[in-house]
Phi, psi and omega in degrees: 000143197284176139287314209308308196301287224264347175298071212288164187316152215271128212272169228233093182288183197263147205280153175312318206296311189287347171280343163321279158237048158341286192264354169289314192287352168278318191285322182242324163096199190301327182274334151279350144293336155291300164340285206301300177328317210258353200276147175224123167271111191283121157216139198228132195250145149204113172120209165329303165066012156339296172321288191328292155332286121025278170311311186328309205295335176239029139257006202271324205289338160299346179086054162295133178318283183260171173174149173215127163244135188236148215188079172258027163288164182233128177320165188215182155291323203288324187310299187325336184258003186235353183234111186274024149236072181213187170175122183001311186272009181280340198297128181075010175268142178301140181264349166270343186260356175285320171304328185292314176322314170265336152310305260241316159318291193313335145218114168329311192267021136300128168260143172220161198208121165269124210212101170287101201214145156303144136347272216295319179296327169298341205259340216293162160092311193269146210244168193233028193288343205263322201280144174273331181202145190263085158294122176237089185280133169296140028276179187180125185290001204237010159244070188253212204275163221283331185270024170245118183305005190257038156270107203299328201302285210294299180329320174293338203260051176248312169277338168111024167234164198308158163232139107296156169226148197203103146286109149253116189238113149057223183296352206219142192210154173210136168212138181269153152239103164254149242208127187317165156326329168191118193240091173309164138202138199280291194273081173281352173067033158289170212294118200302329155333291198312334184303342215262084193247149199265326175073053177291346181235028137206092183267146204250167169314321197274324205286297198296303186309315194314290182325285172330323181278299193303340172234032162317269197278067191277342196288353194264347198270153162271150203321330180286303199303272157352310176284338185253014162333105207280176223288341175291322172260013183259312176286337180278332172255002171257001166307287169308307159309335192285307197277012177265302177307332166248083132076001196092018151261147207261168181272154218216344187246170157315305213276347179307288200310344206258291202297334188312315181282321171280023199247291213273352124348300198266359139275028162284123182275133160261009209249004195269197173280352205257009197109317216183205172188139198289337174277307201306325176298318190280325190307325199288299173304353146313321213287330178312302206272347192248359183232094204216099186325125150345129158226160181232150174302191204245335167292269182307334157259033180240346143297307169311332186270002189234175219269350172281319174249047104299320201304161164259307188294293190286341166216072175264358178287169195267000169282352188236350153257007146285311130023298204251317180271343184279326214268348175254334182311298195298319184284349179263342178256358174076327192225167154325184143325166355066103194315296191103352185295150149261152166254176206270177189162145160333117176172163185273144192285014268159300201265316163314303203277353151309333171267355191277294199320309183291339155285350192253334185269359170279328204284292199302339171304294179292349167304295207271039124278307197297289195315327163315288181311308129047261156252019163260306201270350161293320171328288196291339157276349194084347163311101198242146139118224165282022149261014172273148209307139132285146185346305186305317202300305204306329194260006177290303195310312141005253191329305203258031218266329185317319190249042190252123211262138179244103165263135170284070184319096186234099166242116159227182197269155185341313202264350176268320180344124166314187162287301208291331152326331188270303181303308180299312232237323158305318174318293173311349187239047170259177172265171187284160167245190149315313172239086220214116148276310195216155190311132150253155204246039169286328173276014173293292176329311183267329180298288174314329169283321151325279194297320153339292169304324169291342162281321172314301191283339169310306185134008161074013159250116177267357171316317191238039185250154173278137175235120149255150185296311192319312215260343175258021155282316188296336230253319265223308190281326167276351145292011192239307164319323188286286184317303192322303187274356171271354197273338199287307189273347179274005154066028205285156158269313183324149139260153140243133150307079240264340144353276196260044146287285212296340148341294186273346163272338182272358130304332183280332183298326178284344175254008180263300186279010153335310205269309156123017195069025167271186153248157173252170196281337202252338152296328181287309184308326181310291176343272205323320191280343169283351195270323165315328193271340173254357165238013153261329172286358189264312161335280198268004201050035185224160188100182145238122179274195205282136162277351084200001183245160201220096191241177197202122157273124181261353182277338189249044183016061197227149145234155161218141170268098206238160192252122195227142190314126167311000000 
């Protein structure tokens, strides 16, 4: 026998980059850390912008590709006291190529790029197809009314990229997301239990033949053999028996389902030594949760249902022909692709991994049906070569078709708000009662917007503005008359007061000019990693961000999340 034949093969360790980002690489895995890689973050500070940095940093350290800070302050002392990427020697430096300096310390293999510029002088002219994702810290002149071209909210969401807006004021910090018209996402990362569909009412062949051999003689086994029956195939054959006794039918209401469960109770051998038998225990605990007619969420027939996967022109991208292929798999067959997945259970290793091998070769089956669909329906749009979908795309959506999320990117501005926005924000401003659980932090939300405006009417620099309570009272008070007269025309039962509105806001109005509209380091930092964290899930599509404003009280620890006027 040669060597080359008993030498086995030479194993392959994990490459510098995966030793790297190791444990990020659990959370998104490959494609997603290729995402994050191919990604370039635009972020444009005006004032401190502390927050803005703050975020950076904890995308540079996972290993974002790109970054560009457009930043036209000169380091200052007070920067120096509130921003730890600055230093005695930054004093009198453009404060965007020094901050860029010292992210860029943090990983090498991060490109970063600096540009001392106004905002508003940076935006005339440019068009933003290089950039993937937009940070804007706030207040900003570059939120000005919808026909003015340096309004950054409309341009990006014209081109289809994501923006943040990132408030840091003192103790209080806020970030809106607006998100293109329409932003899929496959890999929503539910909870993998959930993953699991046993297709118990509706078992394919090989699935059936199986059961039958294994539970033929079952009353003939002996007490081992009998215990390790896996828990899955006891139901499928106390299944059968249920629908030879009802016309061919499964139990299909609770008290069925009830009665169903005690038929496979009361096989249960008790006679052994230990009392009872552990599959059998898991089958009884199954039955509530596994024998449940095919269904599709509400998130994937809010897909089936949209006018993008008919279209030929709008859904030639490939989330909306793999889309288009689940949605014809699902009308000739009733239920989705088949996960392939098992949860762990009683069973013997022999049977267990024989039922793993008939879910995973039914899984692979319905992959290379939906795939056949696929490209047959690319065929038809015309897609050919390399814009066509890869396997991987096709067999995550396959795994993942249950849980797949369509958000409708809608951010509007004040003068814009629904009914149910108008209703939400009165709510929040009512005073609490007795059954009040918990604060709501709409008056954060309008307290921040009061300042906003008052930098707006400034010239749209808050480094050097005087903040008082009286002038974000005035600000503060024309927001509330605005709300008022929008709940008058939607005809709402809600009401406001703008009185005892103005109660509850002018602590939060007294603690923004406290703060003179600065920021602190430790609310931005706080900030910045929530802010990191929606904008890796945006990155990578994976994950669900924030619906669609994020607000954080730093005096109560608190945060919420609500869908609100930009």
């Amino acid at each position: 026998m040669s060597v080359r034949a008993t030498t086995p093969p030479i194993l392959q360790g994990p490459t510098a980059k995966e030793k790297k980002y190791d444990r990020q690489l659990r959370l998104w895995a490959a494609a997603g850390q290729k995402a994050l890689e191919d990604a370039h973050v635009l972020l444009i500070n005006n004032g401190p912008g502390v927050v803005g940095v703050e975020t950076l940093k904890n995308l540079v350290l996972p290993g974002i590709g790109n970054f560009t800070i457009v930043d036209a302050g000169i380091v200052t002392e007070e920067d120096l006291g509130i921003n730890f990427f600055l230093d005695a020697n930054s004093l009198g430096k453009s404060r965007a190529h020094e901050t860029r300096r010292f992210l860029q310390e943090l990983n090498p293999e991060v490109n970063g790029q600096a540009v001392q510029q106004e905002p508003e002088v940076y935006m005339k002219g440019r068009t933003f197809e290089a950039n993937t994702l937009i940070l804007l810290v706030l207040p900003s002149p570059l939120l000005g009314d919808s026909s003015s071209p340096t309004d950054l909210a409309s341009v990006t969401k014209d081109l289809g990229i994501p923006i943040f807006f990132v408030y840091s004021i003192g103790f209080y910090s806020m970030f809106t997301l607006q998100l293109p018209s329409r932003f899929p996402i496959v890999d929503t990362h539910p909870d993998p239990t959930s993953l699991q569909d046993l297709r118990l009412l509706n078992p394919w062949p090989e699935l059936v033949d199986f059961t039958r051999v294994k539970t033929a003689d079952l009353s003939n086994l002996s007490d081992h053999e009998h215990g390790h029956i896996p828990y899955l195939l006891l139901l499928l054959h106390h299944l059968e028996d249920w629908k030879g006794r009802n016309d061919g039918k499964a139990p299909g209401t609770y008290a069925e389902k009830t009665r169903f469960r005690d038929t496979v109770s009361q096989a249960m051998r008790r006679d052994n030594p230990e009392g009872g038998e552990e599959n059998y225990e898991e089958a009884v605990a199954a039955v509530l949760k596994n024998l449940n007619p095919s269904s599709i969420s509400s998130g994937l027939q809010e897909v089936f249902d949209s006018e993008e996967l008919r279209s030929r022109a709008q859904g030639s991208a490939s989330f909306w022909i793999v889309a288009h292929a689940i949605h014809t798999f699902h009308a000739r067959h009733g239920v989705l692709p088949l996960p392939g997945s098992l949860p762990d259970m009683k069973a013997q290793s022999a049977d267990y991994v024989q039922l793993q091998n008939i879910y995973r070769a039914k899984a692979k089956k319905d992959l290379a049906e939906v795939s056949s669909l696929v490209r047959q329906r690319e065929s038809e749009v015309g897609i050919t070569g390399g814009d066509a979908a890869p396997e991987a795309e096709i067999e995550t959506f396959c795994k993942g078709a249950a849980y797949v999320k369509l958000i409708r990117g809608e951010v509007r501005r004040t003068d814009e708000m629904t009914k149910e926005q108008a209703v939400r924000i009165a709510q929040g401003l009512e005073p609490p009662d007795e059954f009040t659980f918990e604060d709501s932090l709409v008056p954060i939300w309008l307290g921040v917007k009061a300042y906003g405006r008052l930098v707006e009417s400034e010239g749209g620099k808050n480094d050097s503005l005087h903040v008082n309570v009286d002038s974000l009272k005035s600000h503060a008070e024309v927001f509330l008359q605005d709300i008022k007269t929008g709940l008058r025309q939607y005809e709402t039962d809600a009401t406001l007061e703008v009185d005892s509105a103005m109660e509850i806001v002018v602590p939060i109005l007294q603690e923004i000019a406290r703060s003179g509209g600065t920021e602190l380091h430790n609310i931005a930092a706080l900030t910045g990693g929530m802010v990191a964290q929606e904008v890796i899930k945006v990155i990578t599509k994976q994950y669900v961000p924030i619906e669609n404003v994020c607000i954080f009280d730093g005096v109560k620890s608190k945060s919420q999340v609500l869908r609100l006027p930009i």
